[in-house]
C-alpha positions in Angstrom: -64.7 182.8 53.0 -66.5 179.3 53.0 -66.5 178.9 49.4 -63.2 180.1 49.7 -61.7 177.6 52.0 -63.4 174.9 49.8 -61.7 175.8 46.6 -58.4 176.1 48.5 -59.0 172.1 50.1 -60.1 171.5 46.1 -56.7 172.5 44.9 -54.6 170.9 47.3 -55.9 167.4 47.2 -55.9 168.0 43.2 -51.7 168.7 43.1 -51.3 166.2 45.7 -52.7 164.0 43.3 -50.3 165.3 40.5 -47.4 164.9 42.6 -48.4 161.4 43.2 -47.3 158.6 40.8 -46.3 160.4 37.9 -43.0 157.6 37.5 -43.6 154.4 36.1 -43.7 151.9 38.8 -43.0 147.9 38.5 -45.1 145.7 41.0 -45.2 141.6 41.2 -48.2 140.6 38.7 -49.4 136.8 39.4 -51.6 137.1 36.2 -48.7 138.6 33.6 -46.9 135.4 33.1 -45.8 137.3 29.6 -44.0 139.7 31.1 -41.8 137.4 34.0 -44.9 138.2 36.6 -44.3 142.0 36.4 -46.7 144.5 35.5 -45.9 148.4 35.1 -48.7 151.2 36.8 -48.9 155.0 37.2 -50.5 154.1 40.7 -50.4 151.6 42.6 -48.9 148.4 43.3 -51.4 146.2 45.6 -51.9 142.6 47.7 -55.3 141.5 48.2 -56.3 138.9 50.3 -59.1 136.5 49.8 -60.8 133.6 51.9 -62.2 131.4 49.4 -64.8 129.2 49.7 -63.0 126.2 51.2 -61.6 128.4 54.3 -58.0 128.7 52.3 -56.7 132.0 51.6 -55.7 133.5 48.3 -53.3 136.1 47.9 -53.1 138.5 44.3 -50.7 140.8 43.3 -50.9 142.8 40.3 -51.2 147.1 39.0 -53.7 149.4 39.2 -53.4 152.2 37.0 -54.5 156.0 37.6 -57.0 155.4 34.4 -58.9 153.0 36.6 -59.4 154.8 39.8 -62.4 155.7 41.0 -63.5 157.9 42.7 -61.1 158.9 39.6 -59.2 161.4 42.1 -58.4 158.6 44.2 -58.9 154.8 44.3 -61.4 154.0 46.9 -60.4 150.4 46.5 -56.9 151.2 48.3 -59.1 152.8 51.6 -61.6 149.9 51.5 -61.6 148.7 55.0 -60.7 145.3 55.7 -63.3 142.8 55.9 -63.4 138.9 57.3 -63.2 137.8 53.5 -61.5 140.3 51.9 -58.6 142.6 52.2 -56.3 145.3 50.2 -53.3 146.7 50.5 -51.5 149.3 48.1 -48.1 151.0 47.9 -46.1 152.9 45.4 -42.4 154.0 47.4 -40.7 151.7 45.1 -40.6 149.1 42.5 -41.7 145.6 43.6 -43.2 147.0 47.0 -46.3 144.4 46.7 -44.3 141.5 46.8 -44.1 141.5 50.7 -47.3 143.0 51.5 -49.5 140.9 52.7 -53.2 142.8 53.3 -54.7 140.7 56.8 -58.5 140.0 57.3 -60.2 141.2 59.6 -60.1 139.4 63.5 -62.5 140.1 65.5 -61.2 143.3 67.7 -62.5 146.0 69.6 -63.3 149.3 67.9 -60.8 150.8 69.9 -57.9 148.7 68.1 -59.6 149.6 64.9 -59.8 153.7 65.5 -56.0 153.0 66.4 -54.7 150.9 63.3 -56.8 153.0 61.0 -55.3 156.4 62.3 -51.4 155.0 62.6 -51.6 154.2 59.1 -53.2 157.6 58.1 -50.4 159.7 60.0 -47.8 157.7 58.2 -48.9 158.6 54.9 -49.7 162.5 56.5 -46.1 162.7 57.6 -44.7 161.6 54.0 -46.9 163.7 52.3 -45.8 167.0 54.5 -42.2 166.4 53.7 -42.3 166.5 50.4 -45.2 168.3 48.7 -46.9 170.6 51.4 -44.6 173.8 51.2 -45.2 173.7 46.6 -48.8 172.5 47.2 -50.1 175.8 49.9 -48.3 178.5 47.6 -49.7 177.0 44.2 -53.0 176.2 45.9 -53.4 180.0 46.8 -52.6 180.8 44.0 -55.0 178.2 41.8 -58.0 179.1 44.3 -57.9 183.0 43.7 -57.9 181.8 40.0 -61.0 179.7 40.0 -62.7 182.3 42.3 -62.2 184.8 40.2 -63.2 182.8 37.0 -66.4 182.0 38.6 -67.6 185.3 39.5 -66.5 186.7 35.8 -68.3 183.5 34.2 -71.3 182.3 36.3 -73.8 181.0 33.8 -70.9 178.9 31.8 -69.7 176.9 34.7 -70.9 174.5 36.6 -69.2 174.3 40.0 -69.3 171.8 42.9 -70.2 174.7 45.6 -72.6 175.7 43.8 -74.2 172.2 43.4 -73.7 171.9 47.1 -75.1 174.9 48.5 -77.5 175.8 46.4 -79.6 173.0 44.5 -81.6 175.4 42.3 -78.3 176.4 40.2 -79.3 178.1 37.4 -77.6 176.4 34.9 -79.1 173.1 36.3 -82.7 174.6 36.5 -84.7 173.1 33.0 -81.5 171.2 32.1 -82.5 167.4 31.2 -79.8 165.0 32.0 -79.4 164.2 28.8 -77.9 167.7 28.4 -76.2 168.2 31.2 -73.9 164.6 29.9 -73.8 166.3 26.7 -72.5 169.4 28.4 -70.2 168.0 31.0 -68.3 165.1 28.9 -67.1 167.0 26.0 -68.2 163.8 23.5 -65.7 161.4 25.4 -68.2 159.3 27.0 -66.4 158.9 30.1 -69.5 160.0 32.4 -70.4 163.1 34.7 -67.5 164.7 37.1 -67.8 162.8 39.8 -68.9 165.6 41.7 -72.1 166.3 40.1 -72.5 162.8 40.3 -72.6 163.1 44.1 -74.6 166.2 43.9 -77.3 164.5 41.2 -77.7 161.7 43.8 -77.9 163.3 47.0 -81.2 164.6 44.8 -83.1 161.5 43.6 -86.2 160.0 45.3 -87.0 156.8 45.4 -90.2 155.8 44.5 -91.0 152.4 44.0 -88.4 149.1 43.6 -88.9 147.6 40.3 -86.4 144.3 40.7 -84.5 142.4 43.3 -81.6 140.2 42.5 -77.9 138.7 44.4 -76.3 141.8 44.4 -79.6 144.1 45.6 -82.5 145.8 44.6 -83.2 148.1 41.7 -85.8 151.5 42.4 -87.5 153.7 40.0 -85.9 157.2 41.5 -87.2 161.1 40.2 -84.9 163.7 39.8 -86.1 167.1 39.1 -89.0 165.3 37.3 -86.9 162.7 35.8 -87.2 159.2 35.7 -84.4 157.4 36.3 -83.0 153.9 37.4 -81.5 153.5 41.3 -79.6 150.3 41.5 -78.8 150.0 45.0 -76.3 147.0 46.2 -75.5 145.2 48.9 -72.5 146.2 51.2 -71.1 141.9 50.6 -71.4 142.9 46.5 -69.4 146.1 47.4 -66.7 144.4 44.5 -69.7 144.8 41.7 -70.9 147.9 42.6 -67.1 149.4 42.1 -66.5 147.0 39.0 -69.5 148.7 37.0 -69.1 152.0 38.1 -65.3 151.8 37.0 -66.2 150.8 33.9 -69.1 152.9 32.9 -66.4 155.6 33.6 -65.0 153.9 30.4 -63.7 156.8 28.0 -66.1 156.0 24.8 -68.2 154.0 26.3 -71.5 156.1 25.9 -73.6 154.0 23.0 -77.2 153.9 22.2 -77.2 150.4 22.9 -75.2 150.2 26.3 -77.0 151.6 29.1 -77.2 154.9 30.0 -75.0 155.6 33.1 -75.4 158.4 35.0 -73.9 158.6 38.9 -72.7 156.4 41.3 -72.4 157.7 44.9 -72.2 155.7 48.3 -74.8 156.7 50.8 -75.4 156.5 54.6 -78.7 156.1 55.3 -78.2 156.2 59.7 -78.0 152.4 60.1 -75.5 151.0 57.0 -73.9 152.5 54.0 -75.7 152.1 50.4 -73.9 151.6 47.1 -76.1 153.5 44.6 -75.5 152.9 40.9 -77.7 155.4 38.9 -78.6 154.5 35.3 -81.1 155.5 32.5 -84.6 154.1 33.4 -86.8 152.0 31.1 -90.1 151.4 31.6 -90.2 148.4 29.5 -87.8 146.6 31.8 -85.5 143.9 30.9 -85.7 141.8 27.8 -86.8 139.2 29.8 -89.8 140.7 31.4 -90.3 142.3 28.2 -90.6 138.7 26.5 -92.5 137.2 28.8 -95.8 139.8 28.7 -95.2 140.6 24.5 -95.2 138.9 21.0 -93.9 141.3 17.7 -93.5 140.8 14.3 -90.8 139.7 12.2 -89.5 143.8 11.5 -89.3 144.3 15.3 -87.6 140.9 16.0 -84.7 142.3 14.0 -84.5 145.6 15.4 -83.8 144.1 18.2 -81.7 141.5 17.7 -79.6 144.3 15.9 -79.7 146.2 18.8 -78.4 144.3 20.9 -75.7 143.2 18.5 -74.4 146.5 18.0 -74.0 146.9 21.5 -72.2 144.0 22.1 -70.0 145.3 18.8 -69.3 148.3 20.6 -68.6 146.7 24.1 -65.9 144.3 22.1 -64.9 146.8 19.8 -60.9 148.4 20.8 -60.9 152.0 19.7 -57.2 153.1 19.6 -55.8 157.0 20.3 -55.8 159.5 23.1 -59.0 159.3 23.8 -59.8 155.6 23.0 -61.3 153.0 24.6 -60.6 149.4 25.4 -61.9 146.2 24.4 -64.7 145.0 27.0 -66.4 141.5 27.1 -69.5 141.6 29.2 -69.0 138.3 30.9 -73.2 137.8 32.1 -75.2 138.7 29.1 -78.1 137.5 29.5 -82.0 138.4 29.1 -82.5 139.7 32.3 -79.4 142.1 32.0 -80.8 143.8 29.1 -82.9 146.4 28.9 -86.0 147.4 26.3 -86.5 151.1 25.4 -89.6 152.6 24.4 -88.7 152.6 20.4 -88.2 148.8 20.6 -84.2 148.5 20.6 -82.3 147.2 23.5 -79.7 148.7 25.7 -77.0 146.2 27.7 -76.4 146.7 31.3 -75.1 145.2 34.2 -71.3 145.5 34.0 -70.0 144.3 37.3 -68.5 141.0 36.2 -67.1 143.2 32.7 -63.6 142.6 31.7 -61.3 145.3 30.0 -58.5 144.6 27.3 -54.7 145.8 27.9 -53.4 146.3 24.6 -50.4 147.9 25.8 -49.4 144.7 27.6 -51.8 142.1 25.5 -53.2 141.2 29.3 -57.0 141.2 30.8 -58.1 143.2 33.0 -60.1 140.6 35.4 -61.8 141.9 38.6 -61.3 141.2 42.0 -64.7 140.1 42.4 -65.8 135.6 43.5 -69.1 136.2 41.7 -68.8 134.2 38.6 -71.7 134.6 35.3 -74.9 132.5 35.0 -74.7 129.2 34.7 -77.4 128.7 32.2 -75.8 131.2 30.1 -72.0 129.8 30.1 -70.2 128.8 27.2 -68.9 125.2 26.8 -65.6 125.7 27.5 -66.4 128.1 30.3 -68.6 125.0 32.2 -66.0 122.7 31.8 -62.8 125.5 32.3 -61.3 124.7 29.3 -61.3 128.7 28.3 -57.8 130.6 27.8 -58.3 133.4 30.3 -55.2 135.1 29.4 -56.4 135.5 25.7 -59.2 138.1 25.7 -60.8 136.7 22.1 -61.7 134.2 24.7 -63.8 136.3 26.5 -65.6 137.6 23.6 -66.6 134.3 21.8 -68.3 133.7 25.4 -70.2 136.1 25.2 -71.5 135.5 21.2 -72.5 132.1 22.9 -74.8 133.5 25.2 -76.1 136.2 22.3 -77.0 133.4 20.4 -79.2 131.6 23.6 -80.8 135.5 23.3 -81.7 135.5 19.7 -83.4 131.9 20.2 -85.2 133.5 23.6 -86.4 136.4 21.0 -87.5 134.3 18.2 -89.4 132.2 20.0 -91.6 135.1 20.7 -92.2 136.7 16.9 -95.6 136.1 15.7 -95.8 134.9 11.9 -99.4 134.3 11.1 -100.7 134.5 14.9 -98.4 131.7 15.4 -95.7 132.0 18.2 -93.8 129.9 21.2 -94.6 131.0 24.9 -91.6 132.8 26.4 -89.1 130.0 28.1 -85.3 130.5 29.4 -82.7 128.8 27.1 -82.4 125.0 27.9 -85.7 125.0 30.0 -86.4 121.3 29.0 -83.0 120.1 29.5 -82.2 121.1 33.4 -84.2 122.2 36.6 -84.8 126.4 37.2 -81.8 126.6 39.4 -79.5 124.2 37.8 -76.1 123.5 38.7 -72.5 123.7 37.0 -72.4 120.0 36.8 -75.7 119.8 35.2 -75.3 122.1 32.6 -71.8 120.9 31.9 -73.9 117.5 30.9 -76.2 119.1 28.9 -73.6 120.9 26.7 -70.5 119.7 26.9 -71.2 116.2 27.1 -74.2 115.8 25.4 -73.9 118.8 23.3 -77.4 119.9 23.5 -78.5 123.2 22.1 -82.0 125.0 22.3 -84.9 123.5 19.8 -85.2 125.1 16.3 -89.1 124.6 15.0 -89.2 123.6 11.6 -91.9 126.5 10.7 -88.5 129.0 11.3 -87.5 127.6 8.2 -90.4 129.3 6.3 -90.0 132.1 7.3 -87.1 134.4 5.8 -86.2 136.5 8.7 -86.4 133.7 11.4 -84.9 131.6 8.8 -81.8 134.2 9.4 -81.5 134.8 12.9 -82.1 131.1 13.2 -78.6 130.2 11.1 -77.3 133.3 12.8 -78.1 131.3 16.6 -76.3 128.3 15.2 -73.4 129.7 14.2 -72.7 131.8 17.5 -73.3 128.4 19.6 -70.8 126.1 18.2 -68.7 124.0 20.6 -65.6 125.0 19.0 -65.1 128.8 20.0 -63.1 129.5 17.3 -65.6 128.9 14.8 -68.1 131.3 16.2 -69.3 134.1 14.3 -67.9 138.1 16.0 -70.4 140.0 17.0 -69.7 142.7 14.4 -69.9 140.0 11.8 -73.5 139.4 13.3 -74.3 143.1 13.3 -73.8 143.3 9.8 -75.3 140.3 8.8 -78.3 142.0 10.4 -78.1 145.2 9.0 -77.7 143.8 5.3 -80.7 141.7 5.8 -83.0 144.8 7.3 -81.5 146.9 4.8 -82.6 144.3 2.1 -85.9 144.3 3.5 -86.6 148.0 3.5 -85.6 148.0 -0.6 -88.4 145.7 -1.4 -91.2 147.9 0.8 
């Protein structure tokens, strides 16, 4: 009867969500200038509201589609509660609803007050809800559970069902089943990541063993789960906006890639005192690039391996791949050492998507997240530093990030021993400004005094540092335009390692 009543709550939140949203709806857009400041959703309309740093407060309006939700049943954004620097509000009764919403920060109240606000605003939408879908919903609910109970007793070993995850841990199906299969399994090819409820079942089942890196937004552990490393990045509640940013788009349809990160879960968990944001990834025990180049040297052959790799996934982030099942154009925003990860055959994976931006074609707009937390300054392109960049033109994005690929190849080279001769391992620009430097500073360095990192002569006689050194140059040019795409550099690559592996 349990199991019963489960699949019957399953299928009714499921057609409520069908019933929701399925018209177009047109809501005030403060970034879609294009289109007279009006965007078109299958969701929501919503107002956020944002105390900046001065103590002013900024107020957005734009969409948010039903492809972006997550959890993808329901945007958890829209329920966030309130906070003293943040709010949200969404709607979708009619066209334009946003334009008078206005979503208020949190005052300091008693929890009384809050019980009371939260629950008026849940009857509301209870009481709309019970008008007009609950009589279709119970009958076809009844209906779709019998169906699925009965599927599941007739095909056991070829489904694999949330009450099954939840009571019983030793499924059969997931018993021997590597993670690896189990995405194979569960995604059909598309990429898009796990059903969000095995994701919540895989996490509940992860220990943590030991943390492995601290940075702004948290800490990142070394978990097991059923005898599998993996990687636990756990943020803090104030980077709440990063944690949903990267999950959302590691949900990305296509986005699975060699070089890209492996995601795998993301669940919220409440550990008795506050509530942790887990993010749960492929684990490498090389670490990032930048540990990675700080404890090794390699040879010219693995040099461009890597720098390949790491190419290809940046190809792959930027690449728009049109159809049913395509996926959007994504610039990465942060790319940098540290947010790039060594595997154990010596190619390179790119993570960290929380500042990631997403490509409308449909509307030729960008996708930019409601998140204050802006890239690293050491990292930023010229005409990022001295906000010169077209953020309505999403190219723009892109040739930002080839600048900062190119301050990676130099960190790279720099450690490629020709002849036991090689550089010590230092950050882009480390003889130009301090460790912590500041916007102003680094605008000096490069946009006023247009410094770039050191080439050594010796790269010059050496053919393959002789190619990723011209390669460097050309994706650091002051003038965007001018800089080389980061499919242009993966084939430049590949030709030249292809090249190489004729004359052996």
């Amino acid at each position: 009867m349990c199991r019963s009543a489960l699949i019957f709550i399953i299928g009714v939140f499921w057609l409520c969500q069908k019933f929701n949203g399925v018209r177009s709806l047109k809501c005030r857009c403060d970034i879609c200038r294009n289109t007279n400041y009006t965007c078109e959703t299958d969701g929501y309309c919503y107002t956020s509201t944002q105390q900046v740093k001065n103590g002013a407060i900024q107020l957005n309006y734009s969409c948010l589609n039903r492809s972006n939700y997550f959890p993808p049943e329901s945007s958890k954004w829209c329920r966030r509660a309130a906070t003293a620097e943040s709010a949200q509000i969404c709607c979708n009764h009619a066209d334009m609803c946003n334009a008078d919403l206005r979503a208020e920060l949190v005052r300091p109240r008693s929890y009384l007050n809050q019980d009371m606000s939260s629950a008026t605003t849940t009857m509301g939408t209870l009481e709309i809800a019970a008008v007009i879908v609950v009589p279709t919903v119970i009958i076809c609910a009844i209906a779709l559970g019998f169906y699925y109970y009965w599927q599941r007793k007739c095909s056991t070993h070829h489904h694999l069902g949330l009450e099954d995850s939840i009571e019983a841990p030793d499924h059969p199906i997931l018993n021997g089943v590597s993670l690896k299969h189990m995405i194979e399994m569960t995604t059909s090819g598309s990429g898009s990541g796990l059903p969000l409820l095995v994701q919540r079942s895989i996490a509940r089942q992860i220990q943590l063993v030991e943390i492995i890196g601290q940075g702004r937004y948290g800490e990142v552990w070394r978990g097991r789960w059923r005898g599998e490393n993996v990687a636990v990045k756990i943020f803090s509640s104030r980077e709440e906006r990063s944690w949903f940013r990267e999950a959302e788009i590691y949900q990305t349809v296509m986005l699975r890639h060699d070089n890209i990160l492996g995601f795998i879960a993301a669940d919220n968990k409440d550990n008795g005192t506050w509530t942790q944001l887990w993010l749960i990834t492929d684990y490498h025990e090389y670490g990032s690039l930048f540990d990675y180049l700080g404890r090794s040297t390699f040879d010219t052959s693995a040099m461009i391996r890597m720098a390949l790799s790491i190419a290809t996934g940046l190809a792959h982030l930027h690449m728009d791949i049109m159809g049913t099942q395509g996926k959007p154009a994504i610039a990465h925003r942060d790319l940098k050492s540290k947010n790039i990860l060594v595997k154990s055959n010596g190619t390179c994976a790119i993570g960290d998507l929380g500042l990631a931006v997403r490509h409308d074609v449909t509307t030729n707009s960008v996708d930019i997240p409601l998140n204050n937390r802006v890239g690293t300054k050491r990292y930023m392109a010229p005409e990022v530093l001295d906000e010169k960049m077209n953020t309505e033109q999403f190219d723009s994005f892109k040739r930002a990030d080839v600048y900062a690929l190119g301050l990676i190849f130099w960190e790279i080279a720099r450690r490629c021993n020709v002849g036991g001769i090689y550089d010590e391992y230092q950050l882009p620009f480390y003889d130009a400004v301090p460790s912590d430097p500041t916007i102003e500073e680094m605008r000096r360095v490069v946009c006023v005094d247009r410094q770039r990192p050191n080439i050594p002569n010796r790269w010059q006689s050496c053919e393959a540092l002789h190619v990723i050194s011209k390669l460097m140059k050309e994706c650091w040019y002051h003038n965007s335009n001018a800089r080389l795409t980061a499919l242009r550099i993966k084939k430049t690559l590949a030709n030249y390692r292809a090249s190489e592996e004729l004359k052996i």
